[in-house]
N, C-alpha and C positions, 0 to 999 in steps of 0.2 A: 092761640099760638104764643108761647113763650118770646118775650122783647130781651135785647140787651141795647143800654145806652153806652157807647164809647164818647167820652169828652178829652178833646184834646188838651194840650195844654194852653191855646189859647182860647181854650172856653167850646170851642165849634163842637157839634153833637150831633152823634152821628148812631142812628134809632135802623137796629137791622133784628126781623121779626125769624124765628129760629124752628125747627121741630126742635118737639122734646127729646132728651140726650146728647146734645148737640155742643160741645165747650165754646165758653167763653173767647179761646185762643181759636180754634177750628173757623166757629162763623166771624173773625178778628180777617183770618188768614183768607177764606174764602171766596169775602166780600171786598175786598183789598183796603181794609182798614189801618191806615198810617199808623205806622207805634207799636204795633206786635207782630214780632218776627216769628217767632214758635221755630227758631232751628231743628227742637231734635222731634217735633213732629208728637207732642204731647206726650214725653213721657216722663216728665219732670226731672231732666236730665240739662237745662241749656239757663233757664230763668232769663227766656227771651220772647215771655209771655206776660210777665211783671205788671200787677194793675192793683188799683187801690181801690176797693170796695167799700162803697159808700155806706155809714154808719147805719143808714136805717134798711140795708140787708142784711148785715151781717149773721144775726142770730138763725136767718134761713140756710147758709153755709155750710155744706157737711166740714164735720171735721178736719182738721189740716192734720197728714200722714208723716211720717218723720221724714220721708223725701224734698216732700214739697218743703217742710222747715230749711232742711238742708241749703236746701236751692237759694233760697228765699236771700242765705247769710252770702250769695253770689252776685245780687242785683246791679245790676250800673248807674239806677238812680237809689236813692238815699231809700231805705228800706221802716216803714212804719207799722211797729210792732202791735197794732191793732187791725189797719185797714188793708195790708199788703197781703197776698195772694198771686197762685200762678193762673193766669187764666183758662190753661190744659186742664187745671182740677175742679174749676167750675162747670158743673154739669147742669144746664135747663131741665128742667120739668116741673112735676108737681109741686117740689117744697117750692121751687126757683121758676116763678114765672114770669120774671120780670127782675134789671140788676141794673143799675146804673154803676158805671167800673169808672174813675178818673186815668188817666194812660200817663206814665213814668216821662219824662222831659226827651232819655232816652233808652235805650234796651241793651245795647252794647258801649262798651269804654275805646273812647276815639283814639 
């Protein structure tokens, strides 16, 4: 069964195990994982799923779409042009069996 690791920002890690097809932001929102809001409900419309995707997943990552780019230039914390991602576009499965995501400080501007 597919894992994802959420790590806060002060370090705390938080290991929620997933079926495959399942987003990054979905099992975030379903498990009540602090730090991702998913306002518009995964459709890469809100960039209030914002997570930074730890360097030794990345090349498992489907493709990033011109949407999610878009989104990406809307973040409320500081956006890194490597490891930033929506977590709505992260899909578990086969390539994606496992991801450790670090979480944005925060998802909305106060």
């Amino acid at each position: 069964m597919p894992s994802i690791t959420y790590v806060h920002p002060n370090g705390d890690e938080q290991v929620i195990e997933v079926v495959p097809g399942t987003s990054v932001m979905r099992a975030a929102v379903t498990n009540g994982v602090d730090g991702i809001v998913g306002e518009c409900g995964g459709q890469a419309m809100c960039a209030t799923c914002h997570v930074y995707v730890r360097d030794e997943f990345l090349a498992a990552l489907a493709p990033m779409n011109d949407d999610e780019e878009e989104m990406l230039e809307e973040t409320a914390a500081p956006r890194d042009e490597e490891r930033s991602r929506l977590g709505c576009q992260l899909k578990m499965g086969s390539r994606l069996e496992s991801i450790v995501v670090d979480l944005p400080s925060m998802q909305v501007e106060e």
